[in-house]
Phi, psi and omega in degrees: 000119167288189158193174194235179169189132169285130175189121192260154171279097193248128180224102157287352167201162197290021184290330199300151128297135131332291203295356181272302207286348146329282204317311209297318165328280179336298182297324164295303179302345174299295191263016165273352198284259152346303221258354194083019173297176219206268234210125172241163206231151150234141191279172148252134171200135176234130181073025175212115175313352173269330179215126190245145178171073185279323209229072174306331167284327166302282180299007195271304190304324189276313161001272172293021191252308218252014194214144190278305184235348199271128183280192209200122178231178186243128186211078352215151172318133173280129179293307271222335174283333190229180171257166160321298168320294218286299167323289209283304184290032141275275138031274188298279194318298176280315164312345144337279173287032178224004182051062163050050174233051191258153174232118174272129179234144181216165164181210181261359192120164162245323220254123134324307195271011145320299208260007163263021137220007181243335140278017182070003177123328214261165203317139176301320188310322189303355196285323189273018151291286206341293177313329186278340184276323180269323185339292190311319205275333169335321175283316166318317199290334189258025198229332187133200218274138172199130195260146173247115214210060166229205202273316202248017199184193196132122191171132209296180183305127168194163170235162155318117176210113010276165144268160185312147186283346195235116190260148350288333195183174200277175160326131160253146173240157189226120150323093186222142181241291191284154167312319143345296185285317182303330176282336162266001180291273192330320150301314164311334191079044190278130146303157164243121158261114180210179255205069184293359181069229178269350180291150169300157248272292152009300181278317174322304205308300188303314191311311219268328166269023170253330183276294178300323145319313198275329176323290182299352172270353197218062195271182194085339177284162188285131202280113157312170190269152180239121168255137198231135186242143151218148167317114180219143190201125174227125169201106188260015175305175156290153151072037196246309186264284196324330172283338188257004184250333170286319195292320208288350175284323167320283199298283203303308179311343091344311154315311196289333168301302167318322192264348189250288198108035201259000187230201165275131168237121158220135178072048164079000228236122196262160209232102176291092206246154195331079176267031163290313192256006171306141132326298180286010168352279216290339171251043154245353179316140165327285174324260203336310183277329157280009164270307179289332189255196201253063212228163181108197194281193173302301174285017190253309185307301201291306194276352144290333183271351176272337171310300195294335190289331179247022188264317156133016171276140214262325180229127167258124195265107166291111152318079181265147205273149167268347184258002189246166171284161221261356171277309167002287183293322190288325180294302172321301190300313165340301184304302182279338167303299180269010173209035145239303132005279189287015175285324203219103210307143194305143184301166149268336188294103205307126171305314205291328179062244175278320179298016176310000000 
């Protein structure tokens, strides 16, 4: 099993620098570099100060200025946000400057209230027509000359310009949560990614036979890589999972706004709300998360993760919590490099996967 890591540029209250919180990213992704990390990854998100990331190819790019191997993804560009022509030459163009070490993750949004300023309102679900509309053309555009004639785009003979360093075109990743996307990721030749939040192991489970499903639905394709991300914090100090089961309740009181609409952001700033009164109330129980997420000492970390190693996911995403300090966070990463990591023999499974 590889692994990966997500780290996002985050300021929870305006005490944050922007330029310390640059920095610290860099350095985290610096020492997932270092440490045999496979993949670092940045989201799209606008106007909201917990995940700063408007322009994901700018930051990929500063990345890959200052890190040797580590390949660098988007996880993920919003379809509903771009045109096609723009998507493939941004894209195309940091593969280039990255000596061809980009993994393109694309999907529909996450946040309703993105797309009631960045789409105009409209309902997030449309997002996965949108994404099922460009891909194919994305792969064209990065392919030579193609006139375009559909429902949501539409536009004259053009190409991709540049094109990508990585023939026919880089890893594609596809966000997939319903059984749906996954049998279209899985036609498409997409890899996958996904993502249980805070739910039991029980949802790893499902996520992984919804995946095996789309296999047996589509045989002759080629099996793509399955990646699965969780909230991970190592820490065998005393008081080390209490602190890390408040950041991570800190942080989800904010997600849950997002991901729900249910609260206030103001100057970008998210409004943490009571998730004591969530439906899903019961997987912020304390108990509950340090049973699901990857949270405790080094050998408490190894021996969750042989559960996913043997569930047969090919990539694992280390989460770094945003609520811990940023010597924490660093402190966390340190940790799994060096006394979780070596638990677990390099993987074989080819980076490129289905997108070969």
């Amino acid at each position: 099993m590889q692994f990966q890591l997500v780290i996002n540029m985050v300021r929870l209250n305006p005490s944050y620098d922007m330029r310390e919180v640059v920095q610290h990213t860099l350095e985290m992704v610096q020492m997932a570099d270092e440490g045999g990390f496979a993949i670092a990854w940045v989201p799209e998100h606008h106007a909201i100060e917990m995940t700063i990331s408007p322009g994901p190819f700018q930051l990929l790019t500063y990345w890959a200025a200052h890190t040797k191997r580590i390949r660098l993804g988007t996880a993920v560009v919003v379809a509903p946000y771009w045109h096609p022509i723009k998507l493939a030459g941004e894209a195309a163009l940091f593969d280039v400057l990255s000596g061809g070490r980009l993994e393109f993750g694309i999907g529909r949004g996450a946040y309703q209230r993105e797309f009631d300023r960045m789409a105009n309102g409209m309902d997030q679900n449309l997002g996965v027509p949108y994404m099922q509309e460009i891909l194919p053309v994305l792969k064209k555009l990065w392919a030579g000359d193609y006139e375009h004639k559909g429902h949501y785009w539409s536009f004259p003979t053009a190409t991709s310009v540049p094109k990508p360093l990585q023939k026919p075109h880089p890893p594609i990743w596809v966000a997939a949560r319903d059984p749906g996307t996954y049998d279209w990721a899985i036609k498409n030749g997409c890899n996958i990614l996904s993502w249980p939040l805070s739910r039991p192991f029980a949802e790893a489970e499902s996520y992984k036979e919804r995946f095996e499903t789309a296999l047996r639905n589509n045989p002759g394709v080629k099996r793509p890589l399955f990646m699965m991300m969780r909230g991970t914090i190592i820490d065998e100090r005393p008081g080390g999972k209490e602190k890390a089961v408040n950041a991570t309740i800190r942080v989800s009181a904010q997600f849950e706004n997002l991901f729900k609409n249910i609260g206030g952001v103001q100057n970008g700033f998210v409004e943490e709300v009571d998730v004591s009164k969530l439906g899903n109330r019961d997987e912020y129980n304390p108990e509950k998360l340090l049973e699901n997420l990857i949270i405790g000492a080094p050998e408490e970390a190894v021996e969750k993760l042989k559960r996913y190693e043997a569930l047969g996911v090919d990539h694992f995403c280390y989460n770094a919590n945003p609520g811990l300090s940023f010597a924490d966070q660093k402190r966390s990463l340190r940790m799994f490099i060096e006394k979780v990591m070596p638990a677990f023999a390099e993987s074989k499974v080819p980076m490129r996967g289905a997108a070969e």
